[in-house]
Backbone bond lengths (Angstrom), bond angles and torsions (degrees), N, CA, C in turn:
res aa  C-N    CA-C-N  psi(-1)  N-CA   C-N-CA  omega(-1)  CA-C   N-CA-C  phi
1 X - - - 1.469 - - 1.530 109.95 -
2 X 1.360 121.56 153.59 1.166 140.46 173.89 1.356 109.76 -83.33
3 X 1.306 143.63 156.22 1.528 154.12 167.04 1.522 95.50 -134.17
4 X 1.605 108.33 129.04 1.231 121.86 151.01 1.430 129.38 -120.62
5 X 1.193 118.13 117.38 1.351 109.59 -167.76 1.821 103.74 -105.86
6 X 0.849 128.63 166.73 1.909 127.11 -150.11 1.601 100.79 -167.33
7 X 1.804 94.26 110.40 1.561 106.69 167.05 1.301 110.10 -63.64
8 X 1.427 130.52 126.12 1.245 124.78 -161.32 1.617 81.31 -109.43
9 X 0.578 121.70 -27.33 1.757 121.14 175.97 1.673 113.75 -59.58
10 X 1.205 104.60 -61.28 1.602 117.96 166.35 1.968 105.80 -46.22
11 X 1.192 103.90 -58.35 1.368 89.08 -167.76 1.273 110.75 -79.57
12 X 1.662 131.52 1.67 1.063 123.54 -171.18 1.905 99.90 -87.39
13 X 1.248 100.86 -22.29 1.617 107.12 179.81 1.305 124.81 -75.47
14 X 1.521 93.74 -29.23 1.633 103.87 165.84 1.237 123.91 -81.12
15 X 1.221 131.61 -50.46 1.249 126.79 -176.16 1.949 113.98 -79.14
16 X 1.316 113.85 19.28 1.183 135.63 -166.09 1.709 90.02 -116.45
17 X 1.378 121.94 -73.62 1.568 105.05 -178.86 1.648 118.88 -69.10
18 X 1.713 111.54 -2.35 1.919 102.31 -156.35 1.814 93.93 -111.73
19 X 1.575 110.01 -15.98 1.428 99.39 153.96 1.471 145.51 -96.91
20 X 0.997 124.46 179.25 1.681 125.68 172.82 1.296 99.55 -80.02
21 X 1.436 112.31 154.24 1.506 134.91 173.95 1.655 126.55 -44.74
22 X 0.660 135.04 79.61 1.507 132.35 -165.56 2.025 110.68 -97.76
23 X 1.258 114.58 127.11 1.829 116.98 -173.67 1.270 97.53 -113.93
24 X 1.289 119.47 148.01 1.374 119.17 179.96 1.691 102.69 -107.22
25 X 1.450 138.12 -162.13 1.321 124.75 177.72 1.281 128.66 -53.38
26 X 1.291 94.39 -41.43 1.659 119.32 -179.80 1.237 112.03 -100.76
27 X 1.221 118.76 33.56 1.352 123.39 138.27 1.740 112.24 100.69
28 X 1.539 99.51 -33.43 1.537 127.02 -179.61 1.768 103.35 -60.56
29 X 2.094 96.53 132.60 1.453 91.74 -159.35 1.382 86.16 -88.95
30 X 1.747 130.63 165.85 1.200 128.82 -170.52 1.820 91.63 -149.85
31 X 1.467 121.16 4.62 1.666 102.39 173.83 1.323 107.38 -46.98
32 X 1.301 133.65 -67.38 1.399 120.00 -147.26 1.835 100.76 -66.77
33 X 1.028 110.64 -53.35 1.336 91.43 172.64 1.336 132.69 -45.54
34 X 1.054 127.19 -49.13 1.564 141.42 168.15 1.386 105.61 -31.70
35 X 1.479 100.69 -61.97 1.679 117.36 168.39 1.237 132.22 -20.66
36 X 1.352 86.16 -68.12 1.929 105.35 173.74 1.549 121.82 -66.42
37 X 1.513 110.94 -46.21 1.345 119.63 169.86 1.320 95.30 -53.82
38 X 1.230 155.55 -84.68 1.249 149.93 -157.52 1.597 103.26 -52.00
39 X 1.127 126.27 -51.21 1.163 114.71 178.09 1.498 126.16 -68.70
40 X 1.388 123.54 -27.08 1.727 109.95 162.50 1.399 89.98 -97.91
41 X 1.011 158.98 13.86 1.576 136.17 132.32 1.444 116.97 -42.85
42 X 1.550 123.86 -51.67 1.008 136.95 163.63 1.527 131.11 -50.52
43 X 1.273 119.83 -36.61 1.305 145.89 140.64 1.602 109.64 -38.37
44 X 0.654 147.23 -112.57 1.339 143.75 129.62 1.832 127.11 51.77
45 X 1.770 83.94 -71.35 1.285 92.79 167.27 1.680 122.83 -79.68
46 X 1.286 94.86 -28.99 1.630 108.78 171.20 1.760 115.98 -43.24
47 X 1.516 101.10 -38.66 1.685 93.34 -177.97 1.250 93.12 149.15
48 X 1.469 147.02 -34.41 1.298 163.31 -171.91 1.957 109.05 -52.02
49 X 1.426 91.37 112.20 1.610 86.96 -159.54 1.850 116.30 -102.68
50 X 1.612 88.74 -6.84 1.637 97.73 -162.70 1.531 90.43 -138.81
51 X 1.319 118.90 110.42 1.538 102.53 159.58 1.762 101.47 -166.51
52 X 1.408 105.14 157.60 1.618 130.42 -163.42 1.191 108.84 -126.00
53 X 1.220 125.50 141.61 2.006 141.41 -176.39 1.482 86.69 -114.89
54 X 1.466 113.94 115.02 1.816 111.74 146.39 1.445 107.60 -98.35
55 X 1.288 121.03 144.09 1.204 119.09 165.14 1.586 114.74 -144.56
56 X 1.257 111.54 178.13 1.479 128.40 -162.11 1.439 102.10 -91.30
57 X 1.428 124.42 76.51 1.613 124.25 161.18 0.838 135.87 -34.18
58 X 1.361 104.94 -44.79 1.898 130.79 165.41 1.838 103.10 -144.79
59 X 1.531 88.39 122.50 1.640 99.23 -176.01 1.392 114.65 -52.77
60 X 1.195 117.58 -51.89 1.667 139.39 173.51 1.625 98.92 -42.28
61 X 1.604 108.05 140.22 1.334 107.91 175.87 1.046 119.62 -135.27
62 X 1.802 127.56 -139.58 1.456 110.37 163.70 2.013 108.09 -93.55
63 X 1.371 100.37 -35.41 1.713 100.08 150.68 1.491 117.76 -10.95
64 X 1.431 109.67 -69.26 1.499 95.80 -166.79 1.647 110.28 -75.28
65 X 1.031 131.12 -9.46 1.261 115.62 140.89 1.492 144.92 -45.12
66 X 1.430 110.00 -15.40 1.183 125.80 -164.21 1.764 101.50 -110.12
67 X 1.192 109.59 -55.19 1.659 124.02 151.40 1.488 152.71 -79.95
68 X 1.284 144.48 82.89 0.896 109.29 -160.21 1.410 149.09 -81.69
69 X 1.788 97.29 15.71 1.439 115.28 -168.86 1.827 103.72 -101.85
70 X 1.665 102.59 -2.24 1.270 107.09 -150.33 2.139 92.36 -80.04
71 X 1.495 94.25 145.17 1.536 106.39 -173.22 1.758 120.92 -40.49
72 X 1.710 102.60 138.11 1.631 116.78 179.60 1.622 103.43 -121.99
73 X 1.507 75.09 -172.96 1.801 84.19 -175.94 1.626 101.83 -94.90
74 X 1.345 120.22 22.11 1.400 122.64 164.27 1.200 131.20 -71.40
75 X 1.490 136.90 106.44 0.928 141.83 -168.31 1.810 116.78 102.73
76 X 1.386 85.88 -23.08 2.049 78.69 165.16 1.640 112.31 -44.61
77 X 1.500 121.50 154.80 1.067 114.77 160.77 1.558 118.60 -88.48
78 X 1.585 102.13 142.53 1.511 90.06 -170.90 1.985 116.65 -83.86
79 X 1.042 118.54 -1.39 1.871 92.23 150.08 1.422 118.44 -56.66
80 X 1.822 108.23 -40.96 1.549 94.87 178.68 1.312 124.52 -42.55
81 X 1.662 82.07 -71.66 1.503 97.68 -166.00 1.484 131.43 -50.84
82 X 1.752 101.17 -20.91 1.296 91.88 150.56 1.357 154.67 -91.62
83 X 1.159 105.00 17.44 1.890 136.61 174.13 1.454 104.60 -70.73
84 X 1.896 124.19 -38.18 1.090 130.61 -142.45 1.794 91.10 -57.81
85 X 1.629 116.27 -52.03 1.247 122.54 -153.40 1.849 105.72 -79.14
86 X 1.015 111.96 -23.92 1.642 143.79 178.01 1.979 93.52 -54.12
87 X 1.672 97.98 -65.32 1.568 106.01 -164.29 1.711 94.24 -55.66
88 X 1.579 119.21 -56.70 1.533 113.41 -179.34 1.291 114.97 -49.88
89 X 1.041 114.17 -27.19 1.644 106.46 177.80 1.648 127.97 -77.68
90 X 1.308 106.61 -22.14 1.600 127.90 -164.51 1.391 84.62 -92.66
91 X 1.195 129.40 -70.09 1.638 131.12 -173.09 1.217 120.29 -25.83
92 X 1.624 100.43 -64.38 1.531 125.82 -165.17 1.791 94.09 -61.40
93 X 1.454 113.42 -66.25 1.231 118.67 165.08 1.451 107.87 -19.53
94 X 1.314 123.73 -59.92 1.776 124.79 -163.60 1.509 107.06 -86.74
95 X 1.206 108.50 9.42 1.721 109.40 160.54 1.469 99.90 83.47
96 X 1.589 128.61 11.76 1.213 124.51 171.69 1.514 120.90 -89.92
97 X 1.504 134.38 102.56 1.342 106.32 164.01 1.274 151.33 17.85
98 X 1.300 139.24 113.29 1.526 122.50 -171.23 1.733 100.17 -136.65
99 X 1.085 124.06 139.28 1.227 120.81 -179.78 2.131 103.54 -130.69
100 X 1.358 100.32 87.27 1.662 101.30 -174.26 1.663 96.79 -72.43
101 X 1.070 128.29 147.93 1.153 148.35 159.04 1.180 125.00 -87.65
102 X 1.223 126.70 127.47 1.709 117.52 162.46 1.284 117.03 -142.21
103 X 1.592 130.67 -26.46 1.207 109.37 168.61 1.875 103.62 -96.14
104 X 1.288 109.07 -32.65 1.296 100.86 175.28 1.653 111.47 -102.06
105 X 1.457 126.80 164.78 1.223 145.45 174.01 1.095 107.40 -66.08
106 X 1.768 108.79 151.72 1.333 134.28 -179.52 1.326 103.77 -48.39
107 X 1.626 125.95 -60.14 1.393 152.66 143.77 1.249 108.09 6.11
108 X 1.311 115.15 -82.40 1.923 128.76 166.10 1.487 111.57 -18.84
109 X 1.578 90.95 -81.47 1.877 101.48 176.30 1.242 114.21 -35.65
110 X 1.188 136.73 -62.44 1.299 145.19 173.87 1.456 125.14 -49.06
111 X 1.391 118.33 -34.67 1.543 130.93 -176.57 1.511 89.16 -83.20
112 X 1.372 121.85 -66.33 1.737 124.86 179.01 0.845 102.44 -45.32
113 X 1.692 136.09 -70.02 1.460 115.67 -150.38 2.213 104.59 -74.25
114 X 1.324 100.54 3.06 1.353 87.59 179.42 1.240 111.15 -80.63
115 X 1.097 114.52 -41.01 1.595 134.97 172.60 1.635 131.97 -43.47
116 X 1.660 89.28 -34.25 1.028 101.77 161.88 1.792 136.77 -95.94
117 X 1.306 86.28 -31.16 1.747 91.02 162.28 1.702 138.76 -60.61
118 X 2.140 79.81 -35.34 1.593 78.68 166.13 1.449 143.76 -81.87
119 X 1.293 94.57 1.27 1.599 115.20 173.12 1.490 104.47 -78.02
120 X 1.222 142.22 -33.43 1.411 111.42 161.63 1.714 121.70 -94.96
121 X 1.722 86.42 143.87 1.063 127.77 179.22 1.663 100.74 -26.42
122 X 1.130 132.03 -61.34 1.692 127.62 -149.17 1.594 101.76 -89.37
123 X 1.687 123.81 8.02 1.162 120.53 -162.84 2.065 83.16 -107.82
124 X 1.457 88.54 121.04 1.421 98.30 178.41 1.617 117.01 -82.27
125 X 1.572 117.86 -43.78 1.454 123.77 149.21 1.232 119.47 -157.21
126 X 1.365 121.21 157.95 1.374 137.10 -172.74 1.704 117.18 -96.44
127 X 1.341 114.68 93.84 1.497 102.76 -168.54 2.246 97.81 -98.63
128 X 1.400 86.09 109.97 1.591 99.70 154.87 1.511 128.17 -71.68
129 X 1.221 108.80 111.49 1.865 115.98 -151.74 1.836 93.11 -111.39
130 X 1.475 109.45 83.66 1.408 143.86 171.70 1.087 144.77 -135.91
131 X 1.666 168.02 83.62 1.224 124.76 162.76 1.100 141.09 -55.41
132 X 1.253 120.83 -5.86 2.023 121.18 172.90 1.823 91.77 -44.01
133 X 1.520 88.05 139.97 1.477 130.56 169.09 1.587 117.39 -71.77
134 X 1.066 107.17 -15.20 1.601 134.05 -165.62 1.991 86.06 -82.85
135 X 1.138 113.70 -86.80 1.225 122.08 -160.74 1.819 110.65 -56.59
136 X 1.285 102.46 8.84 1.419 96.45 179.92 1.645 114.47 -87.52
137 X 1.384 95.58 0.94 1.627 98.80 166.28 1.410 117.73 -80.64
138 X 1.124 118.49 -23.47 1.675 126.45 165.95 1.082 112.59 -52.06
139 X 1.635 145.47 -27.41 1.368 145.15 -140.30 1.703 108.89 -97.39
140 X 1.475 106.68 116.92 1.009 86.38 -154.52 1.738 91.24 -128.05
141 X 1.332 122.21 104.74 1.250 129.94 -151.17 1.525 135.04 11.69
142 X 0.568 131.25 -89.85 1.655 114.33 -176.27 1.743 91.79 -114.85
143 X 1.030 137.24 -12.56 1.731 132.53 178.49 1.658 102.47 -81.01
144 X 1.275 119.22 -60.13 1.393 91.23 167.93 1.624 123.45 -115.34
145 X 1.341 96.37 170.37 1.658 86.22 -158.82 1.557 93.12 -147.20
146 X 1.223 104.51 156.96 1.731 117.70 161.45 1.648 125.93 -98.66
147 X 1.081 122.97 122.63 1.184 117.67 -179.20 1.814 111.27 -130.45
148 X 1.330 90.73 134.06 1.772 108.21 173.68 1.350 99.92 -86.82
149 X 1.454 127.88 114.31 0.820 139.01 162.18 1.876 127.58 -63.33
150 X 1.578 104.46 -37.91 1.043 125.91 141.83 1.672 117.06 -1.89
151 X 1.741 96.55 -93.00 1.612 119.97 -157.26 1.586 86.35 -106.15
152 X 1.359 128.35 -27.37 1.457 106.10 -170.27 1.274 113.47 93.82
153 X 1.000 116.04 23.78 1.496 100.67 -155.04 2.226 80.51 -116.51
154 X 1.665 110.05 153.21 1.061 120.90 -175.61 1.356 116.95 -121.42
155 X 1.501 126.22 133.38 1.722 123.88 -151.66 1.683 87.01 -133.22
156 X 1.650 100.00 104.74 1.935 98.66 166.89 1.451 98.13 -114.79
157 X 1.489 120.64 -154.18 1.159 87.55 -158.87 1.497 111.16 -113.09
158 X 1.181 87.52 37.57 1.616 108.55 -179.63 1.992 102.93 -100.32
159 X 0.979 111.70 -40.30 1.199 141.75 164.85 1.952 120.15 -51.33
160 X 1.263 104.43 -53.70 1.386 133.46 168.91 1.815 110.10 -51.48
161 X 1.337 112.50 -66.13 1.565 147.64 138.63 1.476 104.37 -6.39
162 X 1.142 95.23 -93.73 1.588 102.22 168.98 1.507 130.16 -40.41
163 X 1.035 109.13 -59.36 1.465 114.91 162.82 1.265 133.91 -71.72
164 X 1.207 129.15 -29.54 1.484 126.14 161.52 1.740 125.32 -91.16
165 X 1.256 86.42 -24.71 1.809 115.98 -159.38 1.514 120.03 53.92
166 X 1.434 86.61 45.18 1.465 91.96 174.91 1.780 108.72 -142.42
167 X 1.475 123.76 146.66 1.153 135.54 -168.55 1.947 99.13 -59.32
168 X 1.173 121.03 147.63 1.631 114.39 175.42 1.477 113.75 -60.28
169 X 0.867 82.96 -25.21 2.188 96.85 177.95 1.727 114.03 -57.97
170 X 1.347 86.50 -33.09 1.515 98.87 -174.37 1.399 119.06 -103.30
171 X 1.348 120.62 25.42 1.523 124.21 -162.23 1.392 88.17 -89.04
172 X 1.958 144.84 -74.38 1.016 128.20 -162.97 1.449 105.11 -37.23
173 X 1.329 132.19 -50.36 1.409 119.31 -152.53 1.728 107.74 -79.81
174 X 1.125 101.71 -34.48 1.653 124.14 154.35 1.733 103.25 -26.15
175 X 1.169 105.15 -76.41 1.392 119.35 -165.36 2.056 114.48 -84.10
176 X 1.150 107.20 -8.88 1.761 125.33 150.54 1.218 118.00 -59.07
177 X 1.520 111.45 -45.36 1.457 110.12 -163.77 2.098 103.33 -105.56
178 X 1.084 102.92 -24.54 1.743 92.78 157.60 1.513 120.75 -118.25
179 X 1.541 109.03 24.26 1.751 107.73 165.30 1.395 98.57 55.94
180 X 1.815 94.72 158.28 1.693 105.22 -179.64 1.244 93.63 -129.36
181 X 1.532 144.28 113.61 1.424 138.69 160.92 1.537 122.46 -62.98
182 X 1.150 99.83 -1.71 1.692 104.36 165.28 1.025 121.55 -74.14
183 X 1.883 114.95 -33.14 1.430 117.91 -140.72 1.839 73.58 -122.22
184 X 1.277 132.28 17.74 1.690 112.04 -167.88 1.361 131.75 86.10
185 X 0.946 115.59 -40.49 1.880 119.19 -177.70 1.512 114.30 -81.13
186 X 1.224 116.72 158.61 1.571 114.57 -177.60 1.325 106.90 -112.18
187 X 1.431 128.90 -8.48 1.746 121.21 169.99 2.182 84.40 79.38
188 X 1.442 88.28 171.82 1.346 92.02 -169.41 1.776 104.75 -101.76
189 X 1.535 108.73 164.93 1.300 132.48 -159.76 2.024 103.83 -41.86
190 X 0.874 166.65 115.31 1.303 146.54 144.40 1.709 110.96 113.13
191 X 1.548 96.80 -3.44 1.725 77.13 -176.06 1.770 105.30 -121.61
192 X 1.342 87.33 121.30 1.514 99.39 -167.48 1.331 103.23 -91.93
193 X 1.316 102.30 -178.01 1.493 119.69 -178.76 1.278 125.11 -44.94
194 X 1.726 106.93 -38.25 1.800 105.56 -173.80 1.440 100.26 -93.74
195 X 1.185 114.73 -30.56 1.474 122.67 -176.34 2.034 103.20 -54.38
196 X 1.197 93.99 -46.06 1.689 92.72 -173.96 1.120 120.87 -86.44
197 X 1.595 102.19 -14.11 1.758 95.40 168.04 1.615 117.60 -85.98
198 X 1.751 105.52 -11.41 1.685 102.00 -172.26 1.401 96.85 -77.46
199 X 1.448 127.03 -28.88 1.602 139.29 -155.13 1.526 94.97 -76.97
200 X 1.101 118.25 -55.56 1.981 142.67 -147.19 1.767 90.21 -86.22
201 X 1.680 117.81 -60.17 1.232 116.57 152.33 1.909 132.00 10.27
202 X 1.382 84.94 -73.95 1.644 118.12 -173.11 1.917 99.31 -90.25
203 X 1.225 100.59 -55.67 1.883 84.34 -159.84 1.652 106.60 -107.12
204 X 1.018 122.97 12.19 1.105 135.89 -175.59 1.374 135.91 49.36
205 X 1.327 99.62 -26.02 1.871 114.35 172.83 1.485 104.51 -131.78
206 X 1.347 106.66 178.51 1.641 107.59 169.09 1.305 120.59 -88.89
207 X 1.566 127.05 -9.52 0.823 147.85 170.87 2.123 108.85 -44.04
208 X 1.080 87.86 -67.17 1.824 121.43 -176.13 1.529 102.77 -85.08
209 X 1.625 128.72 16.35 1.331 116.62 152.39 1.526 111.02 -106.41
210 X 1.617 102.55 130.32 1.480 113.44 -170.81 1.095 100.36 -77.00
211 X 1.844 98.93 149.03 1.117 118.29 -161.79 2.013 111.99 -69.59
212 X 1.696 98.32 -13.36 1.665 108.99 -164.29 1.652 70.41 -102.55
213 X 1.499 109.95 122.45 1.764 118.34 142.30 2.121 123.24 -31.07
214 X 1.920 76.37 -51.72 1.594 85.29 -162.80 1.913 105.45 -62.54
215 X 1.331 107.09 9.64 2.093 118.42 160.19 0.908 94.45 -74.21
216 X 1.771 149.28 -63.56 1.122 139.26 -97.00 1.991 103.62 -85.16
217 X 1.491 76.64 -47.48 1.889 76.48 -176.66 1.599 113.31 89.47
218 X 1.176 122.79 -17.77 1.740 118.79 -155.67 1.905 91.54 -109.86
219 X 1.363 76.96 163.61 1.829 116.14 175.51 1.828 99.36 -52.74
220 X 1.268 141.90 54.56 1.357 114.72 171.18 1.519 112.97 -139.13
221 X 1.282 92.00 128.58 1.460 104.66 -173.79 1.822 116.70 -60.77
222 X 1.732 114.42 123.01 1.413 108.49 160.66 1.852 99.97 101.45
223 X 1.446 112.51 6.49 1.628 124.23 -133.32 2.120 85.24 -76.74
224 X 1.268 108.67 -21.85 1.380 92.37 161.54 1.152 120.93 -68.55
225 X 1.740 138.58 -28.90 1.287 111.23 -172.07 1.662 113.37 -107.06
226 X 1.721 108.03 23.48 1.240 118.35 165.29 1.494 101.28 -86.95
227 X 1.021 127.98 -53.98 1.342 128.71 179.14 1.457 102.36 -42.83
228 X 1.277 122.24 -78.59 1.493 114.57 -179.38 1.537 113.58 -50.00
229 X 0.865 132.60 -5.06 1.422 136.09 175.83 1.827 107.26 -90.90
230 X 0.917 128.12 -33.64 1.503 147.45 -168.04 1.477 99.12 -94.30
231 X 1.328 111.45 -50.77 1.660 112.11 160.28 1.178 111.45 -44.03
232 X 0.945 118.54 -74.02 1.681 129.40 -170.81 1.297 113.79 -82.46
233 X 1.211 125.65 19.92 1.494 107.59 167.25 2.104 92.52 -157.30
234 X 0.893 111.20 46.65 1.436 133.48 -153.23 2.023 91.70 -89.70
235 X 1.354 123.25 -29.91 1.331 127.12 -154.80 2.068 82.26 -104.41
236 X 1.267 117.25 -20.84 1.901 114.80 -168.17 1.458 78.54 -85.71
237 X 1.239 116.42 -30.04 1.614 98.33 -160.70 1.216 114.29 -82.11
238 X 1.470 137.74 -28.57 1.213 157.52 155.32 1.622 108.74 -43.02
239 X 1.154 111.39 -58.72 1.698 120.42 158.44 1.648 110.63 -35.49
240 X 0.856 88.46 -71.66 1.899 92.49 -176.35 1.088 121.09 -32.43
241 X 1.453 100.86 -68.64 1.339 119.87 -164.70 2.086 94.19 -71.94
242 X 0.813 134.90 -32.07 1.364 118.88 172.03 1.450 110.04 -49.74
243 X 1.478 105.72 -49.28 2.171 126.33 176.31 1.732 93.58 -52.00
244 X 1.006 142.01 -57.70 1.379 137.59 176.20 1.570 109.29 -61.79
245 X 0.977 138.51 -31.05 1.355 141.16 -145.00 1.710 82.81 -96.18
246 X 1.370 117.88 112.42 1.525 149.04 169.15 2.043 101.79 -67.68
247 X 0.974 128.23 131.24 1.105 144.33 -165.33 1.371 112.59 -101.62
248 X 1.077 111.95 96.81 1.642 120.91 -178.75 1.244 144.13 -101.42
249 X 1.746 100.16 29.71 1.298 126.02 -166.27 1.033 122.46 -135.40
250 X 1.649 110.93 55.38 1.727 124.31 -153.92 1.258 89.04 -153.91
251 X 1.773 119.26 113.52 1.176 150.08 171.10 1.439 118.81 -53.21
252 X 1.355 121.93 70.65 1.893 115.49 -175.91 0.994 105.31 -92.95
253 X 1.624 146.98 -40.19 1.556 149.28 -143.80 1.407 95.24 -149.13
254 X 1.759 117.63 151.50 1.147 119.57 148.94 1.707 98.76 -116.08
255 X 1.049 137.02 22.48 1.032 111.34 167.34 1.772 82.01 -173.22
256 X 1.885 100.25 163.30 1.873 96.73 -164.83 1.076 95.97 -101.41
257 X 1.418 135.79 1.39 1.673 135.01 147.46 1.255 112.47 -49.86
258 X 1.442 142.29 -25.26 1.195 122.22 -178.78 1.593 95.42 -80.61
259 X 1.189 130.33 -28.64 1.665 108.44 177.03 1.113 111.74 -62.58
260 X 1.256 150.87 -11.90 1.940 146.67 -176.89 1.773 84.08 -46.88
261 X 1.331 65.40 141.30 2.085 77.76 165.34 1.475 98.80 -126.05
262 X 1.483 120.03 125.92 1.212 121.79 -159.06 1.823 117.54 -126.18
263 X 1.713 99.04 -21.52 1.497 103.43 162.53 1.532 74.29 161.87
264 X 2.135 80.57 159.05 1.348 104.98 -177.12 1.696 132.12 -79.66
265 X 1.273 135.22 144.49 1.598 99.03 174.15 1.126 140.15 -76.08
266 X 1.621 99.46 -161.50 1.855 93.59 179.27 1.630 122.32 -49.48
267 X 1.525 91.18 -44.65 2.168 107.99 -168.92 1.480 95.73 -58.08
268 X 1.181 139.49 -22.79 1.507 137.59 -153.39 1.429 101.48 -64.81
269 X 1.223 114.86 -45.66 1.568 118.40 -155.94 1.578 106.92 -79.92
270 X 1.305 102.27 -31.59 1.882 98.71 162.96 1.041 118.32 -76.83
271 X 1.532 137.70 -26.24 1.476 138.67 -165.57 1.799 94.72 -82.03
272 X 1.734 108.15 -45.91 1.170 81.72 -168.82 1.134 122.22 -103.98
273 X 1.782 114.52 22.10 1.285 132.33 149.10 1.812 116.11 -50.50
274 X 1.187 111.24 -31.64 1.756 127.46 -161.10 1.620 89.97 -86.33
275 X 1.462 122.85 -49.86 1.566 128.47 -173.58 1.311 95.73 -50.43
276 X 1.566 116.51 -65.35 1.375 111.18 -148.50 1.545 112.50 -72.20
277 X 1.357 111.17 -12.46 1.392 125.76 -162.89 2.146 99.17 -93.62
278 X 1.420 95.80 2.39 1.668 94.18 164.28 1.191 115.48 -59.69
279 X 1.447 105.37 170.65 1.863 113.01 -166.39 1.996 80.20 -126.41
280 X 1.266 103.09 114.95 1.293 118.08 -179.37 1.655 117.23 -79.98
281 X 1.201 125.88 117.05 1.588 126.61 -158.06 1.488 102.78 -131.84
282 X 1.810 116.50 -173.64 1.187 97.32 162.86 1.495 167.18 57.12
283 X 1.186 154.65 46.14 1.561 136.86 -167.89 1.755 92.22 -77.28
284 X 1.375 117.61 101.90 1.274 123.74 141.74 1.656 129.61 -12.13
285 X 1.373 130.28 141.42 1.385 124.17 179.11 2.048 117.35 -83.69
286 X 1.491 112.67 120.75 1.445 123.32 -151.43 1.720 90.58 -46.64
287 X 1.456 114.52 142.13 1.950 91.00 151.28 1.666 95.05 -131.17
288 X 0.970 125.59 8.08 1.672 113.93 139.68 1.863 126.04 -150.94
């Protein structure tokens, strides 16, 4: 069997800027939701026998405790943001899995429940249905995988490699040392993308990069004043990489039979009586 697990957060953002405006009676906009329901409906019908939506209940996590620049629900727009609780409701309604988040991230659910699926035996692979950069530490050669649903495009960990040039193991520290502006953090002063994959490449963590450059051996430009930079900012970097580090110790399933999606319930047929009964307006301006 296949496992799909689905940022319901991610797709709620997408199908929120790539459709037209849709109001339901009461006024409440429901495109992106509509969106998504149609789209793992489609999923679904495609052949897809097991699959789960985590999403962000409350954006705020235990992260921002740890950061204070690290990402809020500030600046969402509020039609979105008010769909978020709408999409859990329509899902659950359609007999699909829902995993709301609140102290941990959508992210979490998704990294855990991968973790956990792939440990049994009858689960042939686990496709993570995301582009966050974050979850590419989950990928764990050709069994689990990331997929942009988006572009289609499929990340194992040969794939991962390629694109970061760094092992999946090594993505938090990957993503410590050039920051994620999605997620809040800025990664540290001077070390860019190629620089941290030639470094991360070779020692795999920050832990195991010597403190003398003249160890390093690799392709990176300036690599003395990364070192002194890693020296001196050696305790932000440790920070980070915890902010990257996906949480895999959050109880969703005891068994990957409860993900079968097997039919929708009773409430479904009124909820998605209310969707279809939107007054379609608008195509909104893209912002990704």
């Amino acid at each position: 069997m296949q496992i799909y697990l689905i940022d319901g957060t991610y797709e709620l953002f997408r199908h929120y800027f790539a459709l037209p405006s849709a109001r339901a009676s009461d006024g409440r906009e429901v495109a992106a939701v509509r969106g998504v329901l149609a789209s793992l409906l489609g999923m679904i019908k495609g052949g897809a026998t097991h699959i789960a939506v985590a999403t962000d209940h409350v954006i705020e996590s235990f992260r921002n405790g740890l950061w204070p620049g690290y990402k809020t629900s500030e600046g969402i727009e509020p039609d979105l943001f008010a769909q978020f609780s709408l999409l859990e409701e329509v899902l659950s309604a359609a007999g699909i899995v829902v995993w709301p988040m609140v102290e941990f991230e959508a992210d979490d659910a998704l990294a855990a429940a991968a973790l956990a699926a792939a440990r049994d035996p009858r689960v042939e692979q686990v496709i993570i249905c995301t582009p966050d950069k974050d979850l590419a530490q989950c990928v764990q050669g050709t069994r689990v995988v990331q997929l942009n649903r988006r572009t289609l495009v499929i990340l194992d960990e040969a794939g991962v490699v390629q694109k970061f040039g760094v092992l999946p193991v090594s993505m938090p520290d990957y993503l410590a040392l050039v920051g994620d502006t999605a997620d809040g953090y800025p990664g540290l002063p001077g070390w860019g993308a190629k620089s941290s994959a030639a470094v991360l490449a070779k020692f795999v963590h920050l832990e195991s990069i010597p403190a003398d450059y003249r160890e390093w051996h690799v392709n990176a430009t300036n690599a003395s004043a990364l070192a002194n930079t890693l020296a001196r900012e050696r305790d932000q970097a440790l920070l980070f990489r915890k902010l990257a580090t996906l949480r895999t110790d959050i109880a969703l399933f005891d068994d990957v039979d409860e993900l079968r999606w097997d039919a929708a319930t009773p409430a479904f047929a009124a909820l998605a009586g209310r969707l279809d009964a939107a007054v379609t307006g608008r195509r909104r301006p893209s912002a990704r």
